[in-house]
N, C-alpha and C positions, 0 to 999 in steps of 0.2 A: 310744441308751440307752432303757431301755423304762423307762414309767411310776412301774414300781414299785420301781424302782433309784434312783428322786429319791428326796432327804431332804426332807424339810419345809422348811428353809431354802431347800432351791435352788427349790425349788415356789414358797414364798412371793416369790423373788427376780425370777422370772421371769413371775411374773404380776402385780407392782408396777413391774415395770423401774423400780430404783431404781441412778439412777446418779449420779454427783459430777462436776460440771461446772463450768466457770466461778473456773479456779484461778486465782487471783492470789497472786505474792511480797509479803507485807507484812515490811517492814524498821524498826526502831524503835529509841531511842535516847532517854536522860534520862529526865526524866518526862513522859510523854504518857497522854492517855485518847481512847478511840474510842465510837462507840457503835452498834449496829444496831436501828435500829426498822422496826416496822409491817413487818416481812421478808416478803416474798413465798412466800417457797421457803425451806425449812428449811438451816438454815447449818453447815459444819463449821470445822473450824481442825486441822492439823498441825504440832507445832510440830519444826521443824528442829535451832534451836540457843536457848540461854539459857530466859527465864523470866517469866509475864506472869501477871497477876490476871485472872478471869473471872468478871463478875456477870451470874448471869442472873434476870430479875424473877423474885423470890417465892422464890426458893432464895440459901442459904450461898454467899459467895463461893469459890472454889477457884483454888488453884498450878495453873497450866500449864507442865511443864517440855519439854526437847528431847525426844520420839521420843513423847509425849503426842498423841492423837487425840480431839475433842471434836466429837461430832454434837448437833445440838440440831434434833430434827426434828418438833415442833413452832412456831407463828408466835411465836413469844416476845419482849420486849423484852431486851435484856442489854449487858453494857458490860466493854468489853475495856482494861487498862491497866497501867501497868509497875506492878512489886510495891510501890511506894511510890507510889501515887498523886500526880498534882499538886490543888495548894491549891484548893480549891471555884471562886475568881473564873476557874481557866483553861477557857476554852471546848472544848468536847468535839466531836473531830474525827467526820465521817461517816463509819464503815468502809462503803467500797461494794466489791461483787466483782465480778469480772470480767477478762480478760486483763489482764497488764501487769505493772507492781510498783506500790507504793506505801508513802510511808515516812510515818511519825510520829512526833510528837517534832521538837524542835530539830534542822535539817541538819546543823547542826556538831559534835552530842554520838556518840558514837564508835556504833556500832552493837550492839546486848543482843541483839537478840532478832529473829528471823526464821522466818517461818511460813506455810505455804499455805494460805490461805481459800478459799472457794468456797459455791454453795450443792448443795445435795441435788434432785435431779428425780426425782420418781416420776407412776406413771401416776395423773391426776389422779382417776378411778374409785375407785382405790383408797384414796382421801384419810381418810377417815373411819375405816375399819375400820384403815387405819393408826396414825393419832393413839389410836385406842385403843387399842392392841396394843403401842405402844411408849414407854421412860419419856421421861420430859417431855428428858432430858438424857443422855446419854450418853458417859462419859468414861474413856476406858481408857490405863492408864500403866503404867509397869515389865514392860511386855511385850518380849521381846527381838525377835519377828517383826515386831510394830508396828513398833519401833525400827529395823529392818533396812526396814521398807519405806517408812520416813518418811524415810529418807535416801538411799534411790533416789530417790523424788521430789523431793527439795531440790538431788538432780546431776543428774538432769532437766530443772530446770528452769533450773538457771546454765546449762546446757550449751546452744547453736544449734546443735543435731544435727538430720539427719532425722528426719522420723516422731516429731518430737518431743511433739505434743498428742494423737498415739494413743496412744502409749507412757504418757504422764500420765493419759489418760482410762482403760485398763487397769490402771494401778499405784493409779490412787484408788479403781477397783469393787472390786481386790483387796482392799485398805485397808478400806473399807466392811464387807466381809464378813467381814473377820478381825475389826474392830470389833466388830462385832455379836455375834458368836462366842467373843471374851474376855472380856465386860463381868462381873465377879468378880459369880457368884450370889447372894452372901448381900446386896449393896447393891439387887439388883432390885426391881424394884415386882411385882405380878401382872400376868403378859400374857404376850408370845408369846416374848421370849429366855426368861425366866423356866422358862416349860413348853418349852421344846426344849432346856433344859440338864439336866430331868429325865431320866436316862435310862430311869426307867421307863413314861414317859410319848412319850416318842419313837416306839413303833410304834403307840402311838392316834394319833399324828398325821399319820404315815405313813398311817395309814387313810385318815383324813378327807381327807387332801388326794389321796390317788391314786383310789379310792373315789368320791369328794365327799359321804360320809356318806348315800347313799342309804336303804339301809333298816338301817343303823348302831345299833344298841342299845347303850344305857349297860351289858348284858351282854357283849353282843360284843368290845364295846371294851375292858370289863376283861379281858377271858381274853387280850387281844395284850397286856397288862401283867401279867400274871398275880398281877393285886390281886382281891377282890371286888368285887362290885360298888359296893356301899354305900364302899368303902374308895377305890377309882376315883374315884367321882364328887364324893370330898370330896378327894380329894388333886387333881383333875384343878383346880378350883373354884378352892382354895387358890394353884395355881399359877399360874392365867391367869388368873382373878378372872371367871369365867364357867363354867355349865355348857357341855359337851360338845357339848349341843343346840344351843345359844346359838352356838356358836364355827363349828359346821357348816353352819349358816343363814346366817352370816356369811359364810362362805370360798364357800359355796355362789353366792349372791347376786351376792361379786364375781366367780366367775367368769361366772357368767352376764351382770354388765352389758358386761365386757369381748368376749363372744363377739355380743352384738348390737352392741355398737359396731362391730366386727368385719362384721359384714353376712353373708349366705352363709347363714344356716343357719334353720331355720323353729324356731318355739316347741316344739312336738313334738319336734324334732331334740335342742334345749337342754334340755328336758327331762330326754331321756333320758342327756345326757352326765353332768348333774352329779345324778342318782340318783332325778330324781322320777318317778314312774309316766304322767304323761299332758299335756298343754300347758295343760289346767283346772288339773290341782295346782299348777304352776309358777307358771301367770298369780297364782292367789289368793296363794300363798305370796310370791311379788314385791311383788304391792299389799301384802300385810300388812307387810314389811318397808321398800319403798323409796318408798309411798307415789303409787305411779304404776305404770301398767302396762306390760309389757314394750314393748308396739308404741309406745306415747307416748316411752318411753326410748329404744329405737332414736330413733327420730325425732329427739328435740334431741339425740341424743349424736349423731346422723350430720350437723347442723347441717341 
């Protein structure tokens, strides 16, 4: 596939490798509450069947129902529990992820609710420009593809078939990305679904990320949206809650720390892929951004 045939999505996708791992069945029954703190790695939840309350700190609780998909991929505290809460004095179980099942709630109370957890793994470089770029929560429902893929996964995982954790580990990227790609517009914050659900903003981003906004003008960029300029750069703003400039120094950046991590290729080389004229621009424009110089970052990224 050449370059310029990627969407922005799959560009972003494939240079965060961000993948969903770590699925566990949780099973649940009566009144139970769980709780995930100080989370490592940002948490999903698919719900299979039934119906569960979702608090995450600082925001409205929300319904979780069957064929429901909740990413939350920033470190957040949040607290998972049947729709009628129990009474304050009951003690609040630890949701941990990882292979297996696990149930909560009373053993004996008949079973509500069942759901795949897991956390989210992305490349740890791209942490930062992530967290900004995406809302704090992400939760998409009444989708029918969702729905149809969140019960692959739930006979996936009853089922002791072959190939059974590849099959899971491919059906939750898909999930992921259908995720990302349904989350209804009008609830978004400013950032990166936000402006990739523009359609008139889709071939400026196309630019910047096949390109990497080398010598890229806030003109340029309007005539592949065929807005003006002035008209561009306030919708572009509006969208992703960043100028154009801003967003391309960014995408820039992480590709370049990804490519010295990577090893192989000299400053000059890096330069010229992601659009700057000389191994000087680069160096300066890296310190101004990441606060350390290219050769220092290789260095402790290569341990």
């Amino acid at each position: 596939m050449l370059e310029s045939d990627v969407d922005p999505l799959c560009s972003f996708m494939a240079l965060f490798k961000l993948t969903l791992t770590n699925a566990k069945v949780v099973e649940a029954g009566g009144q139970w509450m769980a709780e995930g703190r100080d989370t490592a790695t940002p948490f999903y939840c698919a719900m299979s069947e039934g119906q569960c309350r979702l608090h995450v700190a600082g925001r409205e609780p929300v319904t979780l129902s069957a064929g429901d998909f909740v990413l939350i991929p920033h470190l957040q505290d949040f607290i998972i529990s049947s729709e009628v809460p129990p009474p304050p004095h009951v003690s609040r179980q630890s949701l941990e992820t990882g292979s297996g099942e696990c149930r909560l709630g009373a053993v004996e109370a008949p079973v509500n609710m069942r759901a795949l957890v897991g956390r989210c793994h992305f490349d740890p470089l791209a942490q930062g420009l992530l967290a900004s770029l995406l809302p704090g929560v992400i939760h998409v429902s009444d989708q029918n593809r969702l729905t149809a893929l969140v019960s692959m996964i739930h006979e996936e995982t009853r089922a002791n078939r072959l190939g059974r954790r590849v099959i899971l580990e491919r059906l939750l990227e898909v999930l992921l990305i259908e995720a990302l790609r349904s989350e209804p517009v009008a609830t978004l914050p400013p950032g990166l679904l936000r402006g990739l659900s523009d359609p008139l903003l889709s071939g400026a981003f196309q630019r910047i990320h096949t390109e990497r906004g080398g010598s890229l003008s806030g003109s340029q960029l309007a005539k592949t949206t065929g807005l003006s300029r002035s008209g561009f750069l306030e919708r572009f703003h509006r969208q992703v809650g960043r100028t154009p400039k801003e967003y391309a120094i960014e995408w820039r950046m992480a590709v370049a720390k990804t490519l010295l991590r990577q090893g192989g290729l000299t400053n000059a080389e890096i330069a010229e892929r992601i659009g700057y004229a000389s191994a000087i621009t680069f160096g300066m424009a890296f310190v101004r951004q990441e606060g350390i110089s290219p050769g220092a970052f290789a260095k402790r990224a290569g341990g």
